[in-house]
C-alpha positions as CSV (number, residue, x, y, z in Angstrom):
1,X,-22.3,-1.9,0.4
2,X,-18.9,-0.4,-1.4
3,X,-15.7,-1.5,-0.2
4,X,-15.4,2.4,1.1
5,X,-18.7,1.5,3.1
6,X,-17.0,-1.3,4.3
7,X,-13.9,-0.1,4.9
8,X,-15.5,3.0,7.1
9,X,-17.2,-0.3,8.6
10,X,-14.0,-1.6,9.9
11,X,-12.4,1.9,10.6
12,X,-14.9,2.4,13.0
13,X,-15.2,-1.4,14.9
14,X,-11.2,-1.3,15.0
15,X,-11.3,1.9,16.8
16,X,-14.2,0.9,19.1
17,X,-12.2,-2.9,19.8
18,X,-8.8,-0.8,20.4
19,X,-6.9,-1.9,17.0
20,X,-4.6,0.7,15.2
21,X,-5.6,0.1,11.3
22,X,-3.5,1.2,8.7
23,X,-4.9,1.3,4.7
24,X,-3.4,1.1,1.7
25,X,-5.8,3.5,-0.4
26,X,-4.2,3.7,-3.5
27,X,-2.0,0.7,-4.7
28,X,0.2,2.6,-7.7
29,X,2.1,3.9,-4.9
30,X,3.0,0.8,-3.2
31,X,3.8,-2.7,-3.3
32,X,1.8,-4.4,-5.4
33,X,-1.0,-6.8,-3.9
34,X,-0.4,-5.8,-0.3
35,X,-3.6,-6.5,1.3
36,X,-6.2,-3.3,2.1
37,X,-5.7,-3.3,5.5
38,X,-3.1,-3.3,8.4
39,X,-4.1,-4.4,12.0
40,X,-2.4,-4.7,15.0
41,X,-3.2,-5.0,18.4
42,X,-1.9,-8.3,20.2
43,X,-1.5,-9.7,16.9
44,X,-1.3,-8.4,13.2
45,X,-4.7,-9.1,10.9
46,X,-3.8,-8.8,7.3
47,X,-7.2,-8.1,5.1
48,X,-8.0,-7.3,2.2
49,X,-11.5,-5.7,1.7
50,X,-13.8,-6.7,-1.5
51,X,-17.0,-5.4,-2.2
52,X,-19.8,-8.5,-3.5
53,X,-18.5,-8.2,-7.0
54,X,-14.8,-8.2,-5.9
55,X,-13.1,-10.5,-7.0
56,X,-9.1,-11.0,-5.7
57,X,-6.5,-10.6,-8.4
58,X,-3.9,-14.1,-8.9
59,X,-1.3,-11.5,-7.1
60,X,-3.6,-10.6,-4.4
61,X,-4.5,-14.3,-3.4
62,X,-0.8,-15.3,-3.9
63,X,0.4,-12.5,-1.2
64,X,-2.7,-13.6,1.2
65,X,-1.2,-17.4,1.0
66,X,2.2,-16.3,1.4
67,X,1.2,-14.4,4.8
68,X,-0.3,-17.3,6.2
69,X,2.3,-19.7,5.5
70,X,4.6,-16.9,7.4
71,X,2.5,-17.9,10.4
72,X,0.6,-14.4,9.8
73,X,-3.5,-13.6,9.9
74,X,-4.3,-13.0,6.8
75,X,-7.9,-13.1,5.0
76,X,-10.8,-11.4,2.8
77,X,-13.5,-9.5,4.1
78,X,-16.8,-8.7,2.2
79,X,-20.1,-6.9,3.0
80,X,-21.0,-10.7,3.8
81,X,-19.1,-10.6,6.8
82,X,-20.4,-7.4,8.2
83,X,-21.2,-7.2,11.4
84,X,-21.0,-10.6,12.4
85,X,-17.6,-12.1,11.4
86,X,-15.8,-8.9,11.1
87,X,-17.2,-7.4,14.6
88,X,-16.4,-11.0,16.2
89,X,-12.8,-11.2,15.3
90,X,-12.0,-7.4,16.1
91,X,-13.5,-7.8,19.6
């Protein structure tokens, strides 16, 4: 699975579990290392989406750190986690 498969993955369980989703899809025109994907529904989920191979940059981890010591959701999602994690913590 690409990260696009996975991403259209996600797209679709958010949607079905009531979560609006917001991507980043191409980086050079943003922040750097913000993470993939945007969550919110009660709460905020901050992921960023690798595919098997993926590997997170030094940036990419540091942001993902600094979120969660903000108090904030944040985590990596892989073609691993499909459907079980992902689908469990969107429902």
């Amino acid at each position: 699975m690409t990260e696009e498969e996975l991403f259209e993955c996600v797209r679709d369980a958010a949607k079905r579990f009531g979560w609006k989703l917001w991507r980043q899809r191409d980086s050079r025109r943003s922040e750097p290392d913000l993470p993939d994907c945007i969550l919110v529904r009660e709460k905020v989920k901050w992921r960023e989406l690798k595919s098997l191979r993926g590997r997170l940059t030094d940036g990419q981890a540091a942001a993902l750190d600094l979120l969660r010591r903000a108090g904030q959701d944040a985590d990596v999602w892989t073609p691993a986690d499909w459907p079980e994690r992902i689908v469990e913590e969107l429902r």
